[in-house]
N, C-alpha and C positions, 0 to 999 in steps of 0.2 A: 579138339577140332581136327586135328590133322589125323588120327585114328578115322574119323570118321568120315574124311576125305580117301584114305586111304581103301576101308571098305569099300568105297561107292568106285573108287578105280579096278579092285578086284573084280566086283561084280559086275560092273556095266562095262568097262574099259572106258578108254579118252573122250568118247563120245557123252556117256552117263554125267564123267566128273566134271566134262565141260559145260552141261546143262545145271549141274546142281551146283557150281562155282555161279553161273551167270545168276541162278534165281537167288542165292544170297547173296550176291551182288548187289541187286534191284532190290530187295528189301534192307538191305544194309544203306541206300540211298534213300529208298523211299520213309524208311527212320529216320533218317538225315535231315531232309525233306518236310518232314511233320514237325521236328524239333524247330527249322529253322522259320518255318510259318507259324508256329506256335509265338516262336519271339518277335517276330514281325508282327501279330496281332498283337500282342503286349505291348511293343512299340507304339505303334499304330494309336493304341486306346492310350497311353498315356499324353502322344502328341495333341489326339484330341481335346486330353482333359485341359491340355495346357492352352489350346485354343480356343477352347469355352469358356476359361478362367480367365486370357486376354480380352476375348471377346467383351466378357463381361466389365473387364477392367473400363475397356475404350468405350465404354457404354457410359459410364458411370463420370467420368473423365469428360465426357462431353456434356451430360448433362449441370456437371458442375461449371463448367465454359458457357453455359449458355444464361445459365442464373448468375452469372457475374458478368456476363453480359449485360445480362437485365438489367442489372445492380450499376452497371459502368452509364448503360442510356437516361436512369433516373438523372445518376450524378451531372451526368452534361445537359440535358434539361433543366434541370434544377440550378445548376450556372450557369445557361442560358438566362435563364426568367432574372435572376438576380442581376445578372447584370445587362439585360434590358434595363431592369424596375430602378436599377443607382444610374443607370446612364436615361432614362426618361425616352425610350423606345417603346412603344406599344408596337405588339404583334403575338397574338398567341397562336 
């Protein structure tokens, strides 16, 4: 690399080498750059999976809350009427 820094000084002088440092500069960045958005999408997509697999969780999760719900309203109906029917209340 430095041979070929060196050339580019011969040939163009400070001006040439200052342009060809800066343009590998910007691609030495702009590689940088792709790498680092590369892992941000990877990120990115794994947070999501993890939010969809939450998602799904809290989904699931509630719908079992809601059928022991069900399950909890028979039970206190159902000792309601009972004990209406031992204590001689009528009211349905």
């Amino acid at each position: 690399m430095w041979e070929f820094f060196s050339a580019v000084f011969q040939q163009t002088g400070i001006l040439g080498l200052s342009c060809v440092v800066e343009a590998a500069v910007i691609a030495y960045l702009v590689r940088l750059y792709r790498q680092k958005d590369n892992q941000a999408d990877a990120l990115n997509k794994r947070l999501f999976e993890m939010s969809e697999k939450r998602l799904k969780d809290v989904v699931e999760e509630r719908e079992k809350y809601e059928d022991l719900s069900q399950d909890l309203n028979k039970s206190i109906n159902l000792l309601i009427k009972v004990f209406r029917k031992k204590n001689g209340i009528n009211g349905d």
